[in-house]
C-alpha positions as CSV (number, residue, x, y, z in Angstrom):
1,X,68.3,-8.9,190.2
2,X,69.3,-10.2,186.8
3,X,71.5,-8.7,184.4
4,X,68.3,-7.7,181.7
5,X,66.1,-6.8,184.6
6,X,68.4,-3.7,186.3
7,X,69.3,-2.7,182.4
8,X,65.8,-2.3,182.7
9,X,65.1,-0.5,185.8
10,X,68.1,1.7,184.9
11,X,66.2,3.0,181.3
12,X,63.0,3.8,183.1
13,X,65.0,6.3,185.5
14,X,67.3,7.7,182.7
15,X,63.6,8.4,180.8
16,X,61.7,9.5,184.8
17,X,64.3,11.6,185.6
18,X,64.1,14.9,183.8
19,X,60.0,14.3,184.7
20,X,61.0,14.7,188.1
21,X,63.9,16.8,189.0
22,X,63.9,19.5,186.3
23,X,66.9,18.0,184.3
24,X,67.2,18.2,180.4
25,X,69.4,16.2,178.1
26,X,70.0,19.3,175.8
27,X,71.2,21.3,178.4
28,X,71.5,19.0,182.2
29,X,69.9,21.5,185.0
30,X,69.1,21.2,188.0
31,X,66.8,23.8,190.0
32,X,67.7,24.8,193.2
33,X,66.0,27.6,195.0
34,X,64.5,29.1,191.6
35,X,67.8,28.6,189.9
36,X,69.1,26.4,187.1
37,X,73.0,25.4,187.0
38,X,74.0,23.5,184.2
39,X,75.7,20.0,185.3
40,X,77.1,18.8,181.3
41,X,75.2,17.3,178.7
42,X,73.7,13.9,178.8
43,X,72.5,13.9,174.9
44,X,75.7,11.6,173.9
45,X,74.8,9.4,176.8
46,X,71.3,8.5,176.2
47,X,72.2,8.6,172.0
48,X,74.7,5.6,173.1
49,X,72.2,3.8,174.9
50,X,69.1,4.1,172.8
51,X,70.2,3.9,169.7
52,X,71.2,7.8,168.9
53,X,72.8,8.5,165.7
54,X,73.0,10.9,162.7
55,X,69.5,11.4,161.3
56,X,68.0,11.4,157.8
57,X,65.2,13.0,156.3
58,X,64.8,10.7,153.3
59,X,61.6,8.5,153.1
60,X,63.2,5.8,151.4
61,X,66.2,4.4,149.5
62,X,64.9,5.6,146.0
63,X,66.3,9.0,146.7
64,X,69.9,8.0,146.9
65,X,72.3,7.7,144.3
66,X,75.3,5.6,144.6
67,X,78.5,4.7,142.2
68,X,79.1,1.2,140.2
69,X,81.7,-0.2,140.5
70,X,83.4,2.1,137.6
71,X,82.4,5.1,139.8
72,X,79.2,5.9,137.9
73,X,76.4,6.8,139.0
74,X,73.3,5.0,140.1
75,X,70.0,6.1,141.1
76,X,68.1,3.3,143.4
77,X,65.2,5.2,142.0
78,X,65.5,3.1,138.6
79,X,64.5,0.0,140.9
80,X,61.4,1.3,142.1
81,X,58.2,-0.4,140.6
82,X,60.8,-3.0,139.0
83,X,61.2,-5.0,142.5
84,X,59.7,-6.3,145.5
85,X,62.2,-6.3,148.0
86,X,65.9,-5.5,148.7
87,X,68.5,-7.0,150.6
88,X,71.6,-4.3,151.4
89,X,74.7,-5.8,152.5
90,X,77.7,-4.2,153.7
91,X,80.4,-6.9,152.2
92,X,84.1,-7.6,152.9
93,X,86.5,-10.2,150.9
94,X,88.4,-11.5,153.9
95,X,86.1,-11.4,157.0
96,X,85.1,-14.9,159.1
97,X,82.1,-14.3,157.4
98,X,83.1,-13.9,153.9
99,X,82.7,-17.7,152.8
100,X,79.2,-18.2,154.4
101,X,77.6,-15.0,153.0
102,X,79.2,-15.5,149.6
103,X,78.1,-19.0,149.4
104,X,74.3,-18.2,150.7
105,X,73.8,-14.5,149.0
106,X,73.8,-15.9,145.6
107,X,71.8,-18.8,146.3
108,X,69.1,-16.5,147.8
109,X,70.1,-14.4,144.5
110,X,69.5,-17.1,142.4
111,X,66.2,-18.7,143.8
112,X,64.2,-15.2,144.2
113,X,66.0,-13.0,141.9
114,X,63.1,-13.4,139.4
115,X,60.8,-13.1,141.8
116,X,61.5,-9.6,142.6
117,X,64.6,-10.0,145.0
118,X,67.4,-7.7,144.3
119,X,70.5,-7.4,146.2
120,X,72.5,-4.2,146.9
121,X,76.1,-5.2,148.1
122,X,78.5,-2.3,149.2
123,X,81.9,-3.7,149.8
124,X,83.2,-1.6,153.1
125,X,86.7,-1.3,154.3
126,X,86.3,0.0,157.7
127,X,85.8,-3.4,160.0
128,X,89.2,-4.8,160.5
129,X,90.4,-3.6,157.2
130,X,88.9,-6.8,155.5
131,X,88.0,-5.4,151.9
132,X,91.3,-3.4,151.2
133,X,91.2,-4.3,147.4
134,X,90.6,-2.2,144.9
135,X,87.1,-2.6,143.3
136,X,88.5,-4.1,140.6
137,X,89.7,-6.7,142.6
138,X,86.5,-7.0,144.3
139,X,84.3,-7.1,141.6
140,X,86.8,-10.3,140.6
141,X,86.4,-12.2,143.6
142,X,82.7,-11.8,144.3
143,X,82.2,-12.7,140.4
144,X,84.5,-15.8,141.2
145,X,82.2,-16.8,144.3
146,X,78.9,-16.3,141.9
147,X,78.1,-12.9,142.9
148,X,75.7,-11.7,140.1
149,X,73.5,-9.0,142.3
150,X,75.6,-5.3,141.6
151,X,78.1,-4.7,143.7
152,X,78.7,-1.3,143.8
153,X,81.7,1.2,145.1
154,X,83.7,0.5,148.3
155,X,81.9,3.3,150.7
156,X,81.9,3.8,154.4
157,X,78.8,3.0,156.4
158,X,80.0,4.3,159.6
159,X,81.1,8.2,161.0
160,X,81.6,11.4,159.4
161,X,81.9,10.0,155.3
162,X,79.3,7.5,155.8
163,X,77.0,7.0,153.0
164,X,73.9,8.9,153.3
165,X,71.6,5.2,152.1
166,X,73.5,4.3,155.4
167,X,72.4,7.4,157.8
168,X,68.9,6.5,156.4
169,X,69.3,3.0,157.0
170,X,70.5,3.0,160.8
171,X,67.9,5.9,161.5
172,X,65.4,3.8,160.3
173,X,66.2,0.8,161.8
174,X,68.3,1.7,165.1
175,X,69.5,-0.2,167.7
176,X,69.9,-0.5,171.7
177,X,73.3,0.6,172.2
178,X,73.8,2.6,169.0
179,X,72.4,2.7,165.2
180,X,76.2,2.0,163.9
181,X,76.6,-0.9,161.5
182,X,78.8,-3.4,163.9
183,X,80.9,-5.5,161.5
184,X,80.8,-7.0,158.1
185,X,77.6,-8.0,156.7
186,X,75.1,-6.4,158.3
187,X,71.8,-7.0,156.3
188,X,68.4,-4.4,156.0
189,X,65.7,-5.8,154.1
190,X,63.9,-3.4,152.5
191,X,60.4,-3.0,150.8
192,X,59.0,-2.6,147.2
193,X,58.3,1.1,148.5
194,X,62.3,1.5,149.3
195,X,61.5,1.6,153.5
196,X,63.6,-1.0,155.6
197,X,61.6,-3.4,157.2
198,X,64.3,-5.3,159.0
199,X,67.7,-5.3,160.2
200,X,69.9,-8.4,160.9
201,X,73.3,-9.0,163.2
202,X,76.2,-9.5,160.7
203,X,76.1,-13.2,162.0
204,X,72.7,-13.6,160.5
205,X,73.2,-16.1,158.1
206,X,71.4,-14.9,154.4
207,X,69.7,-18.6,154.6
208,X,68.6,-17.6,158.0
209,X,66.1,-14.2,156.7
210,X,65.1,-16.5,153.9
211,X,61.2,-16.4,155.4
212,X,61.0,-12.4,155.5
213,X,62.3,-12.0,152.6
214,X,59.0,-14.2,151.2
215,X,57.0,-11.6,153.0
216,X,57.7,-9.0,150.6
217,X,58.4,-11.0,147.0
């Protein structure tokens, strides 16, 4: 049996399971004569392997507000009915990826800005501790690579001080194993309506999205 297929078979019984035997991932039973003994807890388990993850009850990123690079605030809400579509980036200043997204981002920035593209970059310091700068000295280098799209306030997109745009995000746009962001630029592509309608590996190269991003503009 290959590799994807007993993943496979090993889902449908984690999901048949609790149909059959009395077993609950709130609270793991199993009943035996009449009686129910609790065995642990299998939420975590199945959250790991499905894609679990904080939730959010937002219904799109208009209803955030996040800081400049000064620390004041911004409402996303002053982009809705001014653009099309969104690209949010998670970005870091010395990452493998740093040169290829910094060299491709603005070009996509520059081709389908006036089109209705807008970029939201959030540097992030929590993958390898590649964006340790300041955001002065962030806003200097991206500014130096072309970067004209806002890049905003270093924030965390990951655990308990995550960003609550992020919670939306990943709740919106999970993924098997887990809805946390993985590494450095991460991409969601997002509608004129502020809903993500994408989500892209960090190795997904800008260039790469460059037809879905059409979709929307």
């Amino acid at each position: 049996m290959s590799v994807l297929s007993f993943a496979s078979v090993f889902l449908v019984a984690l999901i048949a399971f609790p149909l059959v035997s009395g077993f609950t991932y709130n609270h793991v039973s199993v009943k035996n004569a009449g009686r129910s003994s609790k065995v642990g807890n299998m939420k975590g388990l199945l959250d790991g392997i499905l894609g679990g993850g904080k939730k959010s009850s937002a219904e799109s990123i208009f209803e955030f507000e996040v800081e400049d690079s000064n620390g004041k605030l911004v409402k996303l809400s002053d982009y809705s009915g001014k653009k099309k579509g969104f690209l949010v980036v998670n970005v870091a200043s010395a990452c493998g990826l740093t040169a290829s997204n910094y060299q491709e981002l603005p070009q996509l920035y520059e081709k389908y800005g006036e089109e209705g593209l807008e970029i939201l970059a959030f540097p992030c310091n929590q993958f390898g501790a590649q964006e340790p700068g300041s955001n002065a000295e962030i806003q200097k280098f991206a500014k130096a690579r072309g970067a004209e799209f806002p890049v905003f306030s270093k924030i965390d997109v990951n655990g308990d001080a995550e960003h609550p745009l992020y919670t939306y995000l990943k709740s919106e746009k999970g993924e098997l194993g887990g809805n946390d962001i993985k590494w450095n630029f991460s991409k969601f592509l997002v509608d004129a309506e502020g809903k993500p309608t994408g989500r892209y590996a960090p190795t997904t190269s800008p260039l790469a999205i460059e037809d879905d991003i059409k979709k929307l503009l």
